[in-house]
N, C-alpha and C positions, 0 to 999 in steps of 0.2 A: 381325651382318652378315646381309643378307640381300638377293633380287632382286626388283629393280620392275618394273612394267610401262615405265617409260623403259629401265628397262638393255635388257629381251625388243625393243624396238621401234632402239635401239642396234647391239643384236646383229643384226636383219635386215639392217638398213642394211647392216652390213658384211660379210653374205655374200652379200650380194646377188649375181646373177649368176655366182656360185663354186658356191654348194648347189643345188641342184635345188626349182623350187618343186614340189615331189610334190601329183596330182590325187584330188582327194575323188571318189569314184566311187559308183554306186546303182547296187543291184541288185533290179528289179523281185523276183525267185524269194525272195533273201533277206527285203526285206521282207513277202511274202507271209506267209514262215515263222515271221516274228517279231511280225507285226503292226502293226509301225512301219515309220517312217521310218529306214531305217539308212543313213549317210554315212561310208563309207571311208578313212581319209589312208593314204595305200599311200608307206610309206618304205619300204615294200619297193625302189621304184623311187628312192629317191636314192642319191646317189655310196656306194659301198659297200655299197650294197643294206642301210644301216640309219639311223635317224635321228643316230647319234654323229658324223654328219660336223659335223651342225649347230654342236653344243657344241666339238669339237674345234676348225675350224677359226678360230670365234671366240676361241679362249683361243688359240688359237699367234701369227693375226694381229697379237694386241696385243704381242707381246713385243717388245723392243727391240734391234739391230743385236746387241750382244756376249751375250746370251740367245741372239740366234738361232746365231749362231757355236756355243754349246757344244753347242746342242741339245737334245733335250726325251727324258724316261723317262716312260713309264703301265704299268701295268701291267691286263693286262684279258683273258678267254677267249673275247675276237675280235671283237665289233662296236668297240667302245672301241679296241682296237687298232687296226683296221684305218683308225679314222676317224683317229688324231692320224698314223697311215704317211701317209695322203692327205694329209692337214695340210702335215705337213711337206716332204714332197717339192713341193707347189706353190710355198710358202715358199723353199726351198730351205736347208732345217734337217736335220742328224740325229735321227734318231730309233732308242731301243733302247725295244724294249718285250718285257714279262716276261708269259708265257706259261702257261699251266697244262700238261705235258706230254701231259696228255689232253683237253686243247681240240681241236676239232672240225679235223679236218686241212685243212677245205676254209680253214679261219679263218685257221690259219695260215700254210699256202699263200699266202694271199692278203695277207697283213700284209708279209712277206717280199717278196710280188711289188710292193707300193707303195714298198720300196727301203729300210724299216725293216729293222735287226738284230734278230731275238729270240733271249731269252733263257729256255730252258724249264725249268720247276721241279716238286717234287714236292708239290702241292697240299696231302698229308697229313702230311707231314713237315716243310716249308719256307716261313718267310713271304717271300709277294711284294713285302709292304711295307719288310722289310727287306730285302728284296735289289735293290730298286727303290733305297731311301734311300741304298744303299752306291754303288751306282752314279751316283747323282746327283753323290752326295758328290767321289767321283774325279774327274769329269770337269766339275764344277762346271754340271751339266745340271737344267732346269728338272722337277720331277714333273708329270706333267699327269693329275690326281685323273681316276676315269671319272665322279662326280656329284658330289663334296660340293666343290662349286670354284665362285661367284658366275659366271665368266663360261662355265661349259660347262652350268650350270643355264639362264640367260640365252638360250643358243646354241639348247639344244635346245626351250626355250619358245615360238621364232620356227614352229613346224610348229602350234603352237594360234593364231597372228596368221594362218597362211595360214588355217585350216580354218573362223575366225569368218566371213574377207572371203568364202572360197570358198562358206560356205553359205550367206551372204545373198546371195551371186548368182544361188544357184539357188533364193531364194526359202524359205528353211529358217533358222531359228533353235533354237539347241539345248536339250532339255529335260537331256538327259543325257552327257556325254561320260567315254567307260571307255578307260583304257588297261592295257598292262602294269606293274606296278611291280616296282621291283628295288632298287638304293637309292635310288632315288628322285629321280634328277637328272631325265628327262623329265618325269612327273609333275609336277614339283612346277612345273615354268619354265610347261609348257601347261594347270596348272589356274590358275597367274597367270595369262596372258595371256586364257583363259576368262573367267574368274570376274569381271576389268575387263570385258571387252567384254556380258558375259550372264551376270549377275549371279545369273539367277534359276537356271543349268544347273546340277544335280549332277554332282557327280565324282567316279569310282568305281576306284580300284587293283584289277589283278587280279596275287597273287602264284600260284605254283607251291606248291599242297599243299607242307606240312612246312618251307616256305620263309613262314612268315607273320609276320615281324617287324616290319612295315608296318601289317598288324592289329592285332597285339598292342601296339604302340608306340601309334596311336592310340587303343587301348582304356586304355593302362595314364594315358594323359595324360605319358608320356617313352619316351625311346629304350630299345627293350628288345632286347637281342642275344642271339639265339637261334645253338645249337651243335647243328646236323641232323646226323643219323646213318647219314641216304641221302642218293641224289642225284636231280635231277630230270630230266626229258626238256631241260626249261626249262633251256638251258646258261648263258641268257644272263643269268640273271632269281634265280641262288643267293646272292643279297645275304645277309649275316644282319642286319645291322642297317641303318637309315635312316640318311641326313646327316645330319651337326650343322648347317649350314648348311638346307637344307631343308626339315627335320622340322615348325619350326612354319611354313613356309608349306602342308605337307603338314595340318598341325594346323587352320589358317584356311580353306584350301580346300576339301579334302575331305570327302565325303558319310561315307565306306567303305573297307573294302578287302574282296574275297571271293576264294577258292583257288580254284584247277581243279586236275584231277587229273592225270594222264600220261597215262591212257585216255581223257577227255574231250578234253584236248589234240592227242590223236591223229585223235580223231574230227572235231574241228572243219579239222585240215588237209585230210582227207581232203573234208569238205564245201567246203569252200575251193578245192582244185584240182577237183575233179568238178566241184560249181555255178559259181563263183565264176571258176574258169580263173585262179588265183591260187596262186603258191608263196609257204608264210609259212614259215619258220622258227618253231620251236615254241614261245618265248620272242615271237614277235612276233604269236603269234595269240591271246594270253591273253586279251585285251578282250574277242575276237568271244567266244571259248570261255563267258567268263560270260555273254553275252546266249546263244547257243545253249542252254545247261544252264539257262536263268531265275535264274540267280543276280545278275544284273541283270536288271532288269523293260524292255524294249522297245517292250511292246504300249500304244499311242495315244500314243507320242510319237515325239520327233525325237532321234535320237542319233547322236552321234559317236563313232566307235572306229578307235585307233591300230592300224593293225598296222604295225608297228616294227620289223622286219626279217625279209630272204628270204635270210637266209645258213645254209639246211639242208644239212648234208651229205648227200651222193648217196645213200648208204648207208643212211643214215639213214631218208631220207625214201621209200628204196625198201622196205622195213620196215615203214615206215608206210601205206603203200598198199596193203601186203599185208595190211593185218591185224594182223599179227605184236606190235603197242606198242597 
C-alpha cells in the first residue's frame, strides 16, 4: 500500500474550504542569516494551530453513516489529537482519544475543549495502543492511526501541493525542502507531493536528538525501532519507529534525516519569536533549527521549511524565553 500524488491532490479537493490554506511567508532578517532564500508554511496558523487537521479531517470525511455513528479512537500527545476532536465535531462523530497523562496541558485542554473524551494513561507503564484497540473493540469505533494510515499521509501531503503553487507565485522554486519528522506521516505525503512537482528539490527530516529512527531506518535500508531512555523538549516529534506504510516513500524521497538538540531547539524558538514575531511549538520548529545550526545547508538556495505547529505550552515557552531550556 502506498500514497500517490492523485490520492495528495484527492485529499485537497476534500478539504478544501474546511482546512486553512496556511501562507508561505519570507523573511528579509532570516534570509540575511542564512544566505538563502528561506520560505515559511506556518501551520502554525491552521485549525488547531498544527498541520494534523489536514490528515485527520480527510480520513474521518471518508467514513461512512454507521462508522460515523460509532465514532472514531486516536490516540496521540496532542496535535494528532486535537486535529481528529476538530474532525469530528464538524462531522458530527464521537470521538475518544488516548492521552499521555503528561502531555502538554495546553494539548489537552484543548482536545477536550473540541468536545472529544480523553482518556489519560501512564506512558511508562501502559500501552496506548492497547487501550485504544480495547476501546474500539467495545464500541465498535474506527482507530484513526496519527501517520501510518494512506489517507491521513494523503491529508497532510495537501500543505506540500499549497507550498509548490504558493512558491511559484512568488517567483521561487524549491532547491531544498526540510521539515520535522516524527513517524513520518507529514514527511512522507509533502515529499510526495514535492518530489512530483520539483523533482530536482531535496528533502530533509529533522528528528529530536535521541529520537533518530528516521535516520537510522534510512541508514539501515528497514525500519529500525529505537527504545530512548530520555525525553525530548520535542513532545510532539518522540516517534521510535517510522510507518510501515510510509517508510519506503520516506526511502524514494528523501535526501536525509539530521537531529537537533533541546538547546538548539530552544534557541531557534527564541530567534523565532524575537526576529521572526512567530510562536512555534518546539516539535514544529525542528526544520528551521537544522538550517539555523547548518545541519542543512541554506546558503545560495531556495528552501522550504515546515513549521508544523504553535501548540507551546505557556509555561513552557515562558522557560524558554528565559533561558532556562
Amino acid at each position: 500500500m502506498t500514497v500517490t500524488f492523485a490520492d495528495i491532490q484527492a485529499a485537497a479537493a476534500r478539504i478544501k474550504g474546511v482546512a486553512v490554506e496556511t501562507p508561505l511567508v519570507e523573511s528579509p532578517a532570516l534570509n540575511e542569516r542564512l544566505g538563502g532564500r528561506v520560505l515559511l508554511k506556518l501551520e502554525t496558523l491552521q485549525r488547531v494551530g498544527a498541520f494534523k487537521f489536514r490528515g485527520a479531517y480527510n480520513r474521518l470525511v471518508q467514513l461512512n453513516m454507521e462508522e460515523r455513528k460509532a465514532g472514531v479512537v486516536a490516540f496521540s500527545s496532542g496535535n494528532h489529537a486535537q486535529g481528529v476532536a476538530l474532525a469530528a465535531k464538524l462531522l458530527g462523530m464521537p470521538a475518544l482519544i488516548v492521552m499521555p497523562a503528561d502531555a502538554p496541558a495546553m494539548k489537552v485542554a484543548n482536545t477536550r475543549g473540541y468536545g472529544a473524551e480523553v482518556k489519560l494513561y501512564n506512558r511508562l507503564t501502559e500501552s496506548r495502543e492497547a487501550i485504544a484497540a480495547e476501546i474500539a473493540e467495545t464500541r465498535g469505533a474506527v482507530i484513526v492511526p496519527a501517520f501510518d494510515d494512506p489517507h491521513i499521509i494523503a491529508g497532510q501531503g495537501t500543505a506540500g501541493l499549497e507550498m509548490v503553487a504558493q512558491a511559484k507565485a512568488v517567483g521561487a522554486e524549491f532547491d531544498v525542502v526540510v521539515s520535522p519528522a516524527s513517524g513520518g506521516g507529514l514527511i512522507a505525503g509533502v515529499s510526495e507531493a514535492i518530489k512530483t512537482l520539483t523533482p530536482k528539490a531535496e528533502i530533509w527530516g529533522v528528528e529530536p536528538t535521541g529520537f533518530d529512527d528516521m535516520a537510522l531506518s534510512l541508514r539501515a535500508g528497514e525500519r529500525i525501532e529505537i527504545h530512548p531512555t530520555t525525553r525530548s523538549i520535542c513532545d510532539a516529534l518522540e516517534s521510535h519507529c517510522p510507518g510501515v506504510i510510509n517508510f519506503p516513500m520516506l526511502q524514494r524521497n528523501l535526501a536525509g534525516a539530521v537531529d537537533v538538540t533541546n538547546a538548539e531547539v530552544a534557541e531557534a524558538m527564541r530567534y523565532a519569536f524575537s526576529t521572526l514575531k512567530l510562536v512555534v511549538e518546539p516539535g514544529g520548529i525542528a526544520g528551521l533549527t537544522a538550517l539555523l545550526t547548518s545541519k542543512v545547508e541554506a546558503r545560495g538556495k531556495t528552501v522550504g521549511v515546515v513549521l508544523s505547529g504553535g501548540n507551546v505550552d505557556p509555561e513552557l515557552f515562558a522557560q524558554v524565553l528565559r533561558g532556562e531550556i
